[in-house]
C-alpha positions in Angstrom: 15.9 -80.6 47.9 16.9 -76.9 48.0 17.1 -77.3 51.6 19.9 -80.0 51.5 21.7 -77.8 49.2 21.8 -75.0 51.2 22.7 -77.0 54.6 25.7 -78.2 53.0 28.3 -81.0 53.0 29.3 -80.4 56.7 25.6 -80.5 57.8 24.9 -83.3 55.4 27.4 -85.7 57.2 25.5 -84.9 60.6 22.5 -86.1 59.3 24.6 -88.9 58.3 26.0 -89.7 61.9 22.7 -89.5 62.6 21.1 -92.0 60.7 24.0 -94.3 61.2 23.5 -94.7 64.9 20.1 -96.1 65.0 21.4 -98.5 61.7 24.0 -99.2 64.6 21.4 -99.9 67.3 19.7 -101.9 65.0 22.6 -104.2 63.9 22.9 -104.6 67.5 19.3 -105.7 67.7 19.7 -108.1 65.2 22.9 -109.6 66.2 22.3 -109.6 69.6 25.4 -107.6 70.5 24.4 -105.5 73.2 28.1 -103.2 73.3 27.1 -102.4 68.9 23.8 -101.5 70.7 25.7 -99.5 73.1 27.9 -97.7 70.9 25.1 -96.6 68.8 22.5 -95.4 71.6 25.6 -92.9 72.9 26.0 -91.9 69.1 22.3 -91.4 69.1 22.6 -88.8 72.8 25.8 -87.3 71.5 23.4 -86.0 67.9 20.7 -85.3 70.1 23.0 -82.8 72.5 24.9 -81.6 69.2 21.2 -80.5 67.6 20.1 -79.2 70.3 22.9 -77.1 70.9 24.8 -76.6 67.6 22.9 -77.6 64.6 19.5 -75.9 65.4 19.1 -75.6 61.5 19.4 -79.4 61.1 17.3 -79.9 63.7 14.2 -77.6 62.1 14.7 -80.3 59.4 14.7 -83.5 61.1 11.7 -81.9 62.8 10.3 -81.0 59.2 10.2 -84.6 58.0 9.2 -86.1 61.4 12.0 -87.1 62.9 12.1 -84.4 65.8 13.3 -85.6 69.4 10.2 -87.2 70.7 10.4 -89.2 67.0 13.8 -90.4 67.8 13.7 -91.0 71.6 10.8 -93.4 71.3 12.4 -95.5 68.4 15.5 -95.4 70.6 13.0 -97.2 73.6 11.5 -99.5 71.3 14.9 -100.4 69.9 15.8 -101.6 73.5 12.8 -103.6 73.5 14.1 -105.2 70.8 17.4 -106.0 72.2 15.6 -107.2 75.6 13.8 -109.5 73.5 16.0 -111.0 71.2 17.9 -112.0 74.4 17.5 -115.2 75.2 18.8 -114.8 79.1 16.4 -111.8 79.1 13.0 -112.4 81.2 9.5 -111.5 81.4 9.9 -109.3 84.2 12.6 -107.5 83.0 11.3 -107.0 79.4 7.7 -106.0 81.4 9.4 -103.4 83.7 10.9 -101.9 80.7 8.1 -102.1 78.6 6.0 -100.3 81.8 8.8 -97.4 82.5 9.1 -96.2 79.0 4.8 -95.7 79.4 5.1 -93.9 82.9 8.2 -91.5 81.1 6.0 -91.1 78.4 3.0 -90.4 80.3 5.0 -88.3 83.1 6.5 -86.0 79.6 3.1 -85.4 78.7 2.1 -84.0 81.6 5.7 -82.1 81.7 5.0 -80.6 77.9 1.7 -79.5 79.2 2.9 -77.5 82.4 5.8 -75.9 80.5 2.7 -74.7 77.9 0.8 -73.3 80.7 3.5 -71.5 82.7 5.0 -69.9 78.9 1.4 -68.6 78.6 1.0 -67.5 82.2 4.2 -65.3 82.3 3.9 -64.2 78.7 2.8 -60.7 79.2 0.6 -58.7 76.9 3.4 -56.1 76.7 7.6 -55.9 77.2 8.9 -53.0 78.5 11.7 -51.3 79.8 12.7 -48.7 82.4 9.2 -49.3 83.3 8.2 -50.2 87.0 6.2 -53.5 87.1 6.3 -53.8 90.6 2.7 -53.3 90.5 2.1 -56.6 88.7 3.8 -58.6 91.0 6.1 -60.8 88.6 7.7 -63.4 90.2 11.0 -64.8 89.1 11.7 -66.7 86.0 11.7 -70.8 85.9 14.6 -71.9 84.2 14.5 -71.6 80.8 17.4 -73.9 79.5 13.7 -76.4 80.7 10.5 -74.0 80.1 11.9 -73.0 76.5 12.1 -76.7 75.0 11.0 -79.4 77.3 11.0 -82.4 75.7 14.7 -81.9 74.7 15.8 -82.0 78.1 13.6 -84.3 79.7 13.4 -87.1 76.7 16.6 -87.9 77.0 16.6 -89.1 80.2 15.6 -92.3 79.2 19.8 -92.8 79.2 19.0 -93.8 82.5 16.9 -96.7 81.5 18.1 -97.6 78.4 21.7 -98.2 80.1 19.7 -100.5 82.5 18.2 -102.5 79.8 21.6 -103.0 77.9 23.7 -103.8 81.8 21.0 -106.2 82.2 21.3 -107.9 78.4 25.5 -107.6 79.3 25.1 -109.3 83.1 22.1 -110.8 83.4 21.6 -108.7 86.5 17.7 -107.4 86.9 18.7 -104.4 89.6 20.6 -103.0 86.6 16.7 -102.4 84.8 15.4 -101.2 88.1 18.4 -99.0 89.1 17.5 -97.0 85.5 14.3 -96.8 85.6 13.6 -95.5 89.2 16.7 -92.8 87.8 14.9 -92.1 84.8 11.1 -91.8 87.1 12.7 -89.3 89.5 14.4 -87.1 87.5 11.1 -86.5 85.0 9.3 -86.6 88.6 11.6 -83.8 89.7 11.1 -81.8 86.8 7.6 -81.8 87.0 7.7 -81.1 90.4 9.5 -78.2 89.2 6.8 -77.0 86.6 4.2 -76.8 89.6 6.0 -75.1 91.7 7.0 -72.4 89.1 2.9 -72.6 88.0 2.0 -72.0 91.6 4.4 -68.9 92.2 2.5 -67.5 88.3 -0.5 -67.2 89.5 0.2 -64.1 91.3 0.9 -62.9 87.6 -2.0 -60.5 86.8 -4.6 -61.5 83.7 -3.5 -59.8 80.3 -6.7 -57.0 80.5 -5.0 -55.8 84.0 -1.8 -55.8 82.6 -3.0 -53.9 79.6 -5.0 -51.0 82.8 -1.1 -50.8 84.1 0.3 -50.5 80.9 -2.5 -46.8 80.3 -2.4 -45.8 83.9 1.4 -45.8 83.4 1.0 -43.9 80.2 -1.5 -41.2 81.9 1.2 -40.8 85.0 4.7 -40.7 82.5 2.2 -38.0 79.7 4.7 -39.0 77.1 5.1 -36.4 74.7 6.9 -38.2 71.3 6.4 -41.7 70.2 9.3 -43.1 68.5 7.8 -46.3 66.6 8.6 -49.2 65.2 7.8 -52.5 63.7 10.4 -55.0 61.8 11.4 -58.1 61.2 14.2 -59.8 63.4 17.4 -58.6 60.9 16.3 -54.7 61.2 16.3 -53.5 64.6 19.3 -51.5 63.6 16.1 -49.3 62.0 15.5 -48.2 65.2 18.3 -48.0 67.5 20.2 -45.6 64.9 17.3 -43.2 66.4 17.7 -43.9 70.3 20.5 -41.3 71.0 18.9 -38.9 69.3 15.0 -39.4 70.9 16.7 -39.7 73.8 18.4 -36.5 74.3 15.2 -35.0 73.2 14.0 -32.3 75.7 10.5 -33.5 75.8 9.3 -36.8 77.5 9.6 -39.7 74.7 8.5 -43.5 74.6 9.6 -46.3 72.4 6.9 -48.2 70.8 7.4 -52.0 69.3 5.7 -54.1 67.8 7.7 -57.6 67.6 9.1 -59.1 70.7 12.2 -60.0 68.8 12.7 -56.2 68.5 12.5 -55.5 72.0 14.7 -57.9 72.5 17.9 -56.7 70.5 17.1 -53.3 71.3 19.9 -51.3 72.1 20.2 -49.7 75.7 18.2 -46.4 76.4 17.2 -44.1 79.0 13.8 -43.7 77.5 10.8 -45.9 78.2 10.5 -48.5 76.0 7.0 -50.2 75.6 6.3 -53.1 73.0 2.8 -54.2 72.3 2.5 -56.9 69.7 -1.2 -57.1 69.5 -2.9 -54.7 67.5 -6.0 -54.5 69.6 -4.0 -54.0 72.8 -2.4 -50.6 70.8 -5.1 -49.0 69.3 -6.7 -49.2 72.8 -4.2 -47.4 74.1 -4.3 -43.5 75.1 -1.0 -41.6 74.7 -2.9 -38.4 76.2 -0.1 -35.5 75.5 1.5 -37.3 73.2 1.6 -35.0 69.5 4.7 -36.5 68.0 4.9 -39.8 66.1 8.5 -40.5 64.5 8.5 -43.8 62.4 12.0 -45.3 61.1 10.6 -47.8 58.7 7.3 -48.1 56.4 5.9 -51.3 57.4 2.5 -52.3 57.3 1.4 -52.4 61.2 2.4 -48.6 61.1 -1.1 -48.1 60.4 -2.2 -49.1 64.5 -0.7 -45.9 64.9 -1.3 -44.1 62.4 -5.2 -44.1 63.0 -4.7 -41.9 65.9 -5.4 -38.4 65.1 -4.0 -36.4 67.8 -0.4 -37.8 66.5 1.9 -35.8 64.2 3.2 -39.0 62.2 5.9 -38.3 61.0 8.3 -40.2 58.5 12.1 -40.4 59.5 13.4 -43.5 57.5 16.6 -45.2 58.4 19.0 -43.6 56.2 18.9 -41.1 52.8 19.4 -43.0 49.6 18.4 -42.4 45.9 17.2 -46.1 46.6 13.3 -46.6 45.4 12.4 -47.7 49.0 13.4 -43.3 49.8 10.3 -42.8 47.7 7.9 -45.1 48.7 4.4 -44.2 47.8 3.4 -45.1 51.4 5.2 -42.5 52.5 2.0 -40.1 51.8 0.1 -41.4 54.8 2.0 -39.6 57.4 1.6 -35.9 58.0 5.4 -35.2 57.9 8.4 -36.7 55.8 11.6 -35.7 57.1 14.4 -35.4 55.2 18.5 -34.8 55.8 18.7 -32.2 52.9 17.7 -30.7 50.1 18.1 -34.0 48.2 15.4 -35.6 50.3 13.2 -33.2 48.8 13.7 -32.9 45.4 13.8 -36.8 45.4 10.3 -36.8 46.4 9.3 -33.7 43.8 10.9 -36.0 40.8 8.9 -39.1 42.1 5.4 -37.7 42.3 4.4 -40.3 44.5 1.9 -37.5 46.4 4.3 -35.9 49.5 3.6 -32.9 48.8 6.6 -30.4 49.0 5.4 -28.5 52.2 5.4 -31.7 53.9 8.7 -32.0 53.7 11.3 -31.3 56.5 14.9 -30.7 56.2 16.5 -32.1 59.4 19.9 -33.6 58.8 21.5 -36.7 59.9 21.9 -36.6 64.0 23.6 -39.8 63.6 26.6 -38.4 61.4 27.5 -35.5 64.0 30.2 -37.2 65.4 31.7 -38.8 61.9 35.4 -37.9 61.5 36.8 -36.1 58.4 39.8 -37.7 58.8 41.3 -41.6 59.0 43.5 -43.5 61.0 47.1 -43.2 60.3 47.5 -46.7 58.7 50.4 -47.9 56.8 48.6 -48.5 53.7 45.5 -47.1 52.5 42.3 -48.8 53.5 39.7 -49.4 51.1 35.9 -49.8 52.7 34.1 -52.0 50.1 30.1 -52.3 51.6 28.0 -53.1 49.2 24.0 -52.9 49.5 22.0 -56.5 49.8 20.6 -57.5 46.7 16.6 -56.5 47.4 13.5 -58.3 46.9 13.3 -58.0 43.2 16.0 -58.4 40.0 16.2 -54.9 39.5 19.8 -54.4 37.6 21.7 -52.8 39.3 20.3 -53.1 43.1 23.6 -54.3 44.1 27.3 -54.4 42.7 28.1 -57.8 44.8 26.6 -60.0 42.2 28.0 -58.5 38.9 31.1 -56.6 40.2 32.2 -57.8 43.8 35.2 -60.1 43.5 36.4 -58.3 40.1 36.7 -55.5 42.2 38.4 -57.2 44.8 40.2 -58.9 42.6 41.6 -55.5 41.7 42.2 -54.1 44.9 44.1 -56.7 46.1 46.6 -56.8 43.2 46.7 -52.5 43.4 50.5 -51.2 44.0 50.8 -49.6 46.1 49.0 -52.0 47.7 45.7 -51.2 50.0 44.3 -52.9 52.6 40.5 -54.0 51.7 37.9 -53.6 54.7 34.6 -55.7 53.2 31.2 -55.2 54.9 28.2 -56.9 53.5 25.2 -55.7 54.0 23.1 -57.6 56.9 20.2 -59.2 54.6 23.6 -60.5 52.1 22.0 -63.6 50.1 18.9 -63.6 52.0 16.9 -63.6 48.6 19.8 -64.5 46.6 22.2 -67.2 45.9 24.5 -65.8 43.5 24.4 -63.1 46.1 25.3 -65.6 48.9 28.2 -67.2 46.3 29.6 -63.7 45.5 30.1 -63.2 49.1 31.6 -66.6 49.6 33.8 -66.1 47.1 35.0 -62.3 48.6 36.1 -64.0 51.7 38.0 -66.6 50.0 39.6 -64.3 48.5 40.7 -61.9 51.4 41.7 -65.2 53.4 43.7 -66.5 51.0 45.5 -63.1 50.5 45.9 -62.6 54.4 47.9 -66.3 54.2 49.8 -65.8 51.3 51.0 -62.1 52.3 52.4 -63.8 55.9 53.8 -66.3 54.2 56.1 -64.2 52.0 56.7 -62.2 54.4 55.5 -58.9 52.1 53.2 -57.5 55.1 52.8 -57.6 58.3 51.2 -60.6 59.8 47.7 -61.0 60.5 46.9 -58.9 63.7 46.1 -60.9 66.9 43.4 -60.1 69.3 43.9 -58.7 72.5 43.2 -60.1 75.7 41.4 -57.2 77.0 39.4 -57.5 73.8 37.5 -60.5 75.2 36.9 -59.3 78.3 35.3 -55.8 76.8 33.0 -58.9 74.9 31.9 -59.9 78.1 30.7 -56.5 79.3 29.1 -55.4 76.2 27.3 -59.3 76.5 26.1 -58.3 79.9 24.0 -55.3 78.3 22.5 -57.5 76.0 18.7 -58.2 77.4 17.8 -60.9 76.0 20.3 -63.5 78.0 18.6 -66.7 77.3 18.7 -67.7 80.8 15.6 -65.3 82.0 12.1 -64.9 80.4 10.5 -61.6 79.1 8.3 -60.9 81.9 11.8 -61.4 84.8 13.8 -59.1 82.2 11.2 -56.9 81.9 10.8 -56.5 85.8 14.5 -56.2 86.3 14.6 -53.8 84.1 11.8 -51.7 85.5 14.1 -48.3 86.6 16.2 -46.5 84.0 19.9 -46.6 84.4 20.9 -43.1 83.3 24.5 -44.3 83.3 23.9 -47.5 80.9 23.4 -45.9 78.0 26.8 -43.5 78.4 28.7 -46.6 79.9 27.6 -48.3 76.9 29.1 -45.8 74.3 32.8 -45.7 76.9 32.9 -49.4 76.7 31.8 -49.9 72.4 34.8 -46.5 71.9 37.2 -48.9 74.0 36.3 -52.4 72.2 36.7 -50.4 69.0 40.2 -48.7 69.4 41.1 -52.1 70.8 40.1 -54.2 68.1 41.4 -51.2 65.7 45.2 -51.5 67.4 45.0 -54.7 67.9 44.3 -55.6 63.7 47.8 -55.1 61.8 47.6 -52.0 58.9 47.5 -53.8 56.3 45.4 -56.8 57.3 42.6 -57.4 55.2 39.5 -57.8 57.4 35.8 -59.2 56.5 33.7 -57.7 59.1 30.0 -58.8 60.0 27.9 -58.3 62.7 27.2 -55.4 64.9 31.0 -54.5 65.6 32.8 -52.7 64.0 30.4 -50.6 63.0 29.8 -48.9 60.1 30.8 -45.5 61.1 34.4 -46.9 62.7 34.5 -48.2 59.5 34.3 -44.7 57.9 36.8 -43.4 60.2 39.0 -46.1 59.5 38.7 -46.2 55.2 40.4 -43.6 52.9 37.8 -44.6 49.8 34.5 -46.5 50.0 33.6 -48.4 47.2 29.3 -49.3 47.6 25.7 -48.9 45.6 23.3 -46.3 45.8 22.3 -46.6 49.5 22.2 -44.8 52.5 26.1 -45.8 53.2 26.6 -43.7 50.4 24.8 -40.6 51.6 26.6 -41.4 54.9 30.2 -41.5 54.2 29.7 -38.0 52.6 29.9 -36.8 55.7 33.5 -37.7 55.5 34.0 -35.7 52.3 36.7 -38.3 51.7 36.7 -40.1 48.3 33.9 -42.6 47.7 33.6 -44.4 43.9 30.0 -46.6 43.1 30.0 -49.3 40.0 27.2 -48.9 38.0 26.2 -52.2 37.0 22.6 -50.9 35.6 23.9 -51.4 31.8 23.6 -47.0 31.3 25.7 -44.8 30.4 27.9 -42.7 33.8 25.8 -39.8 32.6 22.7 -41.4 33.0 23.7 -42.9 35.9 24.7 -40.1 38.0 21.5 -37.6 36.4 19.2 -40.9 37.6 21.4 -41.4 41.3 22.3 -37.9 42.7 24.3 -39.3 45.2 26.3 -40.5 42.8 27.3 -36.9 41.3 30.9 -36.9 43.2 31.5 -39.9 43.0 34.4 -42.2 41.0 32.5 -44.1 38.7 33.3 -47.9 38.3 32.9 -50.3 35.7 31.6 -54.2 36.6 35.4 -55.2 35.6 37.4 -52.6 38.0 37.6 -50.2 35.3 38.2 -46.6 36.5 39.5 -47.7 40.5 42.7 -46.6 39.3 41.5 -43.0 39.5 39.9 -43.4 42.5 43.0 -44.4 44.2 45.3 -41.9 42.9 42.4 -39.4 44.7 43.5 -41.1 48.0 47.0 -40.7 47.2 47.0 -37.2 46.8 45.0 -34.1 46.7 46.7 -32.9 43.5 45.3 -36.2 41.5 41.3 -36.1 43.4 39.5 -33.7 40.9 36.2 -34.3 42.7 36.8 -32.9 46.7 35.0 -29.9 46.0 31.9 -31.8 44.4 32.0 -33.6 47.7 31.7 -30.9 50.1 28.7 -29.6 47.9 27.0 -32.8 47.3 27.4 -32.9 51.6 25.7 -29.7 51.9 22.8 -31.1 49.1 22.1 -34.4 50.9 22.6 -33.3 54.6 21.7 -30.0 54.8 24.0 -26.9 55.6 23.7 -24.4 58.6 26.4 -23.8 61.5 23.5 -26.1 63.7 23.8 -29.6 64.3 21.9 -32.1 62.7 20.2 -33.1 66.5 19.7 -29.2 67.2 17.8 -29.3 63.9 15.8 -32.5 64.9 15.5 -30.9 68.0 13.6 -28.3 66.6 11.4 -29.4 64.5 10.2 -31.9 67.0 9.4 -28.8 68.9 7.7 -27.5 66.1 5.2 -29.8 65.3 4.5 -30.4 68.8 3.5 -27.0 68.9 1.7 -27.1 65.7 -0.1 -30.1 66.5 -0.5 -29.2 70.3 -2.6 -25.5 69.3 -4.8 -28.2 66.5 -6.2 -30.8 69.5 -4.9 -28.7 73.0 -3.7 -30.9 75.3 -6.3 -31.5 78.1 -9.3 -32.1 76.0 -10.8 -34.6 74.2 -8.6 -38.3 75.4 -6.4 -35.9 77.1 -6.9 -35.8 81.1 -8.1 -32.4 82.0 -6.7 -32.4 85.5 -3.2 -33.7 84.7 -0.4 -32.3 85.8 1.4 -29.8 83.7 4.8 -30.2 81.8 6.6 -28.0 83.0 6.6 -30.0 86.5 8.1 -32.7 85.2 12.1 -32.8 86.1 13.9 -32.1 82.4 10.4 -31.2 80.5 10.9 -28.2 78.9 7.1 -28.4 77.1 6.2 -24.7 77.8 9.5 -23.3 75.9 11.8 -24.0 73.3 15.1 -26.0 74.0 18.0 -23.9 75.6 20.1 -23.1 72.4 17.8 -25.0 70.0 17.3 -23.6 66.5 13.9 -21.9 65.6 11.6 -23.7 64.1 12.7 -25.5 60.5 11.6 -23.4 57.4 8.6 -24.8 55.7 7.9 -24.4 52.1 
């Protein structure tokens, strides 16, 4: 039942439509009518087309309670039977030669279903990659997809052919009309068989997976990767790992992605650096990564341990972002040799948790990421307001998120402030995944800012909303072309394609997101309130855009301090400020809110003026406290202590002895290594306590 609820009224009426036209092709049935029969057969093709293509959640559902396509096509067949019969004009032959073409369609889809299987497993490699050569392994193109990736809902409705036929012949009497659709119906499944073996044929030339996996470790002993940048995830999280691509990759030693989840390697952002996903543990831990001393995981997931059991690896622990959140202090967190860190914060979080990372474990490498935040916004001309609250976790902890218990008061406020602000909203991606007061808080928010975008162009107070440039779409359509996972190839073609490294992707990437950013910036009026989702904006043109964010205790939080602009957090634990901010250091410069709105007022007035913002030196010491200090970058710092422990851990298992190959070339020959000495202009090594 909860799953009707949550499809809603719009959905519920499809499912509707749905049911009604097979009631109609049955009242045809019964009445003999063959055009009621008509009209409710092309009702029946037109849901089929819309669930296929628009309503894939309805169709999981249909599917659910066994009414998926193959469910529906053959009631649709036996319903013409019906009406063939009930005919009185209708004959043996033609009722017959119905009756035999829906068997041969049915036995010709079987086969079909069968041959799709077999060529998805043939091409589906052991491993995904990219900026990897396959050539080796011989990949021939991809069959098309729109057919391989759900057969039976292409070929199942081809029985339009016949089942037009059978309802010309009830309407003229006219046989030729039956055979006419069912040789149409015959060829075309023929065809697409047809199509299956030929694609089968050209897969054979498609190595087994235990040769893949030889190509996948003579690659690794020929590329002697140096760091390993992995990562495992569920669908909603790759941003986990691509907030560490830029960095990895302008690492001075040889680096190599490593996924676990196909879906990952899929939405993976463009890199320069090999990228190799292996979903099956086995396949991993057989792997050797030979020079390889340098582990860097993102998140703590549970198939971090395939790596982790190799020895010669320096695992270290880089998170996705510095919060006072519990997930900062994990307990797993003790497996790895390392934790890094942004600040000084990072460390005493772990000394307060004693969760066993002990303090010389702990480095303090900034936040490459926030190198190229702005200290300053756009000139707007009102005020912008960044409200981005965190999701609302996996447990009823008070407190985990403000959307719930504070969200549209607080809007509620900002939208009736004077002067007035404009409000920038960005859930979190995982908004009301667990939650459905969560999910109705949100709804509610974006009711809110609609209705106050219509009302202020009605009166005429503010500018209209801002329209969308032309150029906007296409800069769309060349940040679409990037995107890997097209839907039109499979993972073995893309993989091939993508075989040689573009060094120019990556930077053409980062022009064209800059340009689609300013664009969509200038092309938004000032005081437009805008509900943004997705991957663009992004968070950090968000920042750039907002005078004051308003969010939880999160790593946005620890982010936007890079700004040093105001920044306010509601405490909706049910504790005192004090306690609050002695419990959430992040919190410590911050404008403290009540779950009403209570105390925005003096968060605004800091955005107003310098005179009335009490807390902007706070700021610029908390910044130093959670992000580290230093005249260095934050990369130079990662920089170096990558170097570090590759030195460390190089001098504890040498490189060239035990899995190591002893005759391998050295580092220093390979164009851009820089293994034998530190990074031009790098820091020394990071302190250790």
């Amino acid at each position: 039942m909860n799953k009707f609820r949550e499809l809603g009224r719009e959905t519920i009426g499809w499912s509707a439509l749905l049911g009604l036209s097979y009631l109609v092709m049955l009242a045809g049935v019964i009445t003999g009518l063959w055009w009621v029969f008509l009209v409710g057969a092309v009702g029946s093709y037109a849901m089929d087309a819309l669930l296929l293509h628009r309503l894939p959640a309805l169709a999981k559902l249909v599917q659910q309670i066994r009414l998926g396509i193959t469910p529906r096509a053959l009631l649709r067949q036996l319903l013409a039977l019906g009406l063939l019969i009930t005919t009185p004009t209708a004959t043996s032959t033609g009722i017959g030669m119905v009756l035999l073409t829906c068997l041969v369609l049915f036995g010709l889809q079987l086969v079909c279903g069968v041959a799709a299987r077999l060529l998805r497993m043939r091409r589906r490699l052991p491993i995904v990659t990219r900026n990897i050569d396959l050539g080796p392994l011989r990949i021939p193109d991809s069959p098309p997809m729109v057919l391989v990736r759900e057969p039976m809902s292409r070929l199942l409705p081809l029985d339009a052919f016949l089942v037009a036929g059978a309802v010309a012949y009830v309407a003229e009497g006219a046989v030729w009309a039956v055979v006419v659709g069912a040789i149409a119906s015959v060829s075309l499944t023929v065809l697409a068989l047809a199509l299956f073996g030929w694609h089968l044929a050209r897969a054979r030339t498609i190595p087994e997976s235990e040769r893949v996996m030889e190509f996948a470790q003579n690659w690794l002993d020929s590329y002697r990767p140096e760091v390993v940048l992995y990562f495992s995830g569920s669908a909603d999280s790759a941003y986990q790992v691509n907030m560490w691509l830029e960095a990895v990759a302008a690492l001075p030693r040889r680096s190599v992605v490593v996924l676990r989840e196909r879906v990952i390697a899929a939405q993976l952002a463009p890199t320069p650096v090999p990228v190799l996903c292996v979903p099956t543990s086995t396949d991993l831990m057989a792997l050797d990564f030979g020079p390889a001393r340098v582990a860097l995981y993102p998140a703590n997931t549970g198939k971090n341990i395939h790596m982790l059991r190799n020895p010669l690896l320096g695992h270290v622990f880089i998170g996705h972002g510095d919060s006072d959140k519990v997930a900062s202090i994990n307990p797993f967190s003790k497996v790895y040799d390392e934790v890094w860190t942004a600040g000084r914060a990072g460390r005493d979080r772990y000394d307060r948790a004693r969760v066993g990372v002990r303090d010389d474990e702990i480095v303090e490498v900034g936040r490459p990421q926030l190198d190229a935040i702005r200290t300053d916004t756009a000139p707007n001309a009102v005020h912008s307001v960044l409200y981005a609250p965190t999701w609302e976790g996996w447990t009823d902890e008070p407190g985990n998120t403000s959307l719930t218990d504070a969200g549209p008061a607080l809007i509620r406020t900002l939208l009736a402030a004077e002067p007035r602000v404009r409000v920038l909203y960005k859930p979190h991606p995982f908004t009301g995944v667990r939650s459905a007061a969560a999910r109705g808080a949100h709804r509610r928010i974006v009711a809110m800012l609609e209705e106050a975008n219509r009302a202020a162009s009605a009166n005429g107070d503010r500018a209209p909303a801002g329209r969308e440039r032309p150029d906007l779409a296409s800069l769309e359509r060349r940040l679409a072309a990037f995107d890997t996972d097209n839907g039109a190839t499979d993972e073995a073609h893309n993989s091939r394609e993508e075989g040689t490294a573009d060094p120019g992707a990556a930077a053409e990437l980062q022009q064209l997101s800059e340009e689609w950013h300013r664009v969509y910036w200038e092309g938004r009026a000032d005081t437009e309130h805008l509900v943004i989702q997705g991957p663009r904006p992004t968070l950090y043109s968000c920042f750039n855009q907002a005078d004051l964010l308003i969010s939880d205790i999160s790593s946005v939080v620890a982010d936007f301090i890079a700004t040093e602009k105001p920044y306010a957090i509601t405490n909706c634990e049910g504790i005192t400020d004090e306690e609050f901010q002695d419990k959430h250091p992040t919190s410590g410069a911050a404008y403290m809110l009540a779950p009403d709105g209570g105390g925005l007022e003096a968060a605004l007035a800091a955005v107003r003026s310098a005179a009335t913002d009490p807390l902007a030196e706070d700021r610029t010491r908390l910044k130093a406290y959670l992000l580290g200090s230093g005249d260095s970058s934050s990369q130079s710092r990662f920089e170096a202590a990558v170097d570090d422990l590759y030195r460390r851990r190089s001098d504890q298992h040498p490189v060239g002895s035990g899995a190591a190959s002893a005759d391998a070339p050295d580092p220093d020959d390979s164009p851009g290594s820089s293994a034998g000495s530190p990074p031009s202009g790098a820091d020394p090594a990071p302190a250790r306590v």
